[in-house]
Every structure is written in structure tokens, then in C-alpha cells.
PAFIDREN-904119 format. One record per residue: residue number from 1; residue in one letter; x, y, z of N, C-alpha, C in turn. Coordinates in steps of 0.001 Angstrom, whole numbers, plus 500000, padded with zeros to 6 digits. Layout:
// residues N
   nr  rest     n.u     n.v     n.w    ca.u    ca.v    ca.w     c.u     c.v     c.w
  NUM     a       X       Y       Z       X       Y       Z       X       Y       Z
...
This chain:
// residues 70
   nr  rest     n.u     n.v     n.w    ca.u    ca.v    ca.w     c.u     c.v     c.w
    1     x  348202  351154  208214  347646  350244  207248  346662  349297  207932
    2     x  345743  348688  206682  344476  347626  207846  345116  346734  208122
    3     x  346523  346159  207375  346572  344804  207732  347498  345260  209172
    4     x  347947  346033  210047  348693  346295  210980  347749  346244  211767
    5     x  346265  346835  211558  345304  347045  212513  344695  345390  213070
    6     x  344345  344951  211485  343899  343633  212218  345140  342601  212845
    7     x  346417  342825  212294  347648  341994  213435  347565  342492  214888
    8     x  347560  344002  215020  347142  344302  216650  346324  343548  216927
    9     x  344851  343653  216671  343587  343143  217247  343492  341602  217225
   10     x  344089  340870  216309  344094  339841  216446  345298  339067  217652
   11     x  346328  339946  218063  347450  339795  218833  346580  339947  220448
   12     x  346122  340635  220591  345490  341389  221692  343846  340592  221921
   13     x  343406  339819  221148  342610  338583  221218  342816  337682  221915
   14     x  343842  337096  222009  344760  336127  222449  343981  334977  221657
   15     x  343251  334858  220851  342679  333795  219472  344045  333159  218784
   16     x  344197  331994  218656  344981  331217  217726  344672  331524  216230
   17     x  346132  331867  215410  345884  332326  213746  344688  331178  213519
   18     x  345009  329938  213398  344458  328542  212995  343052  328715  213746
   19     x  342593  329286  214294  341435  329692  214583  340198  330200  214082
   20     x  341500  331576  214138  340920  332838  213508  340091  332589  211822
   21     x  341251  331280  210966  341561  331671  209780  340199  330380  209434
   22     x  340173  329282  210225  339355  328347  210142  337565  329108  210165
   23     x  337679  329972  211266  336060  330838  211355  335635  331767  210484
   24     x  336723  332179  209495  336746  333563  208583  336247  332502  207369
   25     x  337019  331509  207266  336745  330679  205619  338099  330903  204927
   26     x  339012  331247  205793  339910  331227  204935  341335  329784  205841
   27     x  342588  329749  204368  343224  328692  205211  344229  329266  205708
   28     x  345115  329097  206661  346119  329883  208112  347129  330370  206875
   29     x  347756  329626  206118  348469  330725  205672  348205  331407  204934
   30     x  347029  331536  204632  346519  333122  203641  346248  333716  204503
   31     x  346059  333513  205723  345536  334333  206813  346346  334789  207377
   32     x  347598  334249  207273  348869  334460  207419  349269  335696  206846
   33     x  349051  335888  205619  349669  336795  204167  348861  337946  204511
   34     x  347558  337553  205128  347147  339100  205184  347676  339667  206245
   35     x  347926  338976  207363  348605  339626  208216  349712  340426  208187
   36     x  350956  339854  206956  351956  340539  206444  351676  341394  205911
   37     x  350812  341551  205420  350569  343167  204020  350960  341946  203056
   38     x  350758  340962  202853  351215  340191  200984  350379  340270  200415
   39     x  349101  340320  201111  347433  339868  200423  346628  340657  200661
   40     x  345489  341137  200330  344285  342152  201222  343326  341296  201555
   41     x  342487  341951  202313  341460  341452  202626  340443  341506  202352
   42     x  339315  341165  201888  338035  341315  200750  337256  341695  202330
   43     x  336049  342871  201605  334968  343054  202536  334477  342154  203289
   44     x  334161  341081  202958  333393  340117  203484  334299  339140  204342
   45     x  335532  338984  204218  336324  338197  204984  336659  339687  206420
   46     x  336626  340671  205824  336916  341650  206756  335709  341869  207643
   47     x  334857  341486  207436  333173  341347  207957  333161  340424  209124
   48     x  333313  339321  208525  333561  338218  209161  334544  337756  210296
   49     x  335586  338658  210329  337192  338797  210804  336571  339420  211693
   50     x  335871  340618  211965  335197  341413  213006  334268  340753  213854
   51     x  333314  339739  213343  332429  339006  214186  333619  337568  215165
   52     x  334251  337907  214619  335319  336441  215466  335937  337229  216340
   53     x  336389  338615  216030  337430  339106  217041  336257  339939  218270
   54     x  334977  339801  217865  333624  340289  218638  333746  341861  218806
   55     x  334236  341965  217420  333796  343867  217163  333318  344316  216471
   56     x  332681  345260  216241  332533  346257  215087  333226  345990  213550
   57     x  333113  346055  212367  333665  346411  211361  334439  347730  211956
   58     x  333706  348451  211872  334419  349747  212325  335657  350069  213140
   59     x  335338  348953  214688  336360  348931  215415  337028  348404  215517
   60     x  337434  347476  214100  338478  346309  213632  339014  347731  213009
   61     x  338163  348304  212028  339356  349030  211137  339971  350494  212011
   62     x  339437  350770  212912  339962  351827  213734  340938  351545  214888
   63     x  340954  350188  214886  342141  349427  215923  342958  350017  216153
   64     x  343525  350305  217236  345068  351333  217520  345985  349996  217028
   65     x  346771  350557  216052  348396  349475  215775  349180  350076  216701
   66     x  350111  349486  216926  351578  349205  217675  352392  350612  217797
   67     x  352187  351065  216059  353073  352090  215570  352499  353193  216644
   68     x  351183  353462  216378  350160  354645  216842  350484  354713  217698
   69     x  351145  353762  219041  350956  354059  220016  352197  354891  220427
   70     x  353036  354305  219911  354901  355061  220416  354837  356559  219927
């Protein structure tokens, strides 16, 4: 799932949520929710989520998760 991909990539950042969620436009605990799977993420926050974590769209959504790897 994306929201597993962007919890890897954002884990593996070493970026603070309250960071992350302040540079996207969004507030920490919605940024929070997407991280859980509660909420999705709109294109443009997912756009944006990629220029903070300094990747690709692409290589936000192709992120190896946790699961992939075991």
C-alpha cells in the first residue's frame, strides 16, 4: 500500500513527522492518519511529500516497505 511506502521513506529520512507535515501544508496529525492508512493522500500533497523527502514522485511511490523486504 502507498501509505506503507511513504511510512518507510519517511522513517528512513530521519525528518521529524512535525516537519514533514508543516512543509507538505498539512497539520501532524493528519499527517499522522495518512501514515496509518485512516486518510489518503491527494496528488498534490503526494507531490509535495516527494520534494521534502528529496525524491521522485515516482520513487516515493516505488519505495521498498518493510513488508517487501522479509
Amino acid at each position: 500500500m502507498v501509505n506503507e511506502r511513504i511510512c518507510a521513506a519517511v522513517t528512513d529520512s530521519g525528518l521529524k513527522q512535525k516537519y514533514i507535515a508543516a512543509n507538505i501544508g498539512m497539520s501532524e496529525p493528519t499527517f499522522s492518519a495518512v501514515l496509518a492508512g485512516k486518510r489518503k493522500i491527494d496528488v498534490d500533497e503526494f507531490f509535495r511529500l516527494s520534494q521534502v523527502l528529496k525524491m521522485t514522485p515516482s520513487e516515493l511511490y516505488h519505495y521498498p516497505c518493510k513488508q517487501e523486504a522479509m
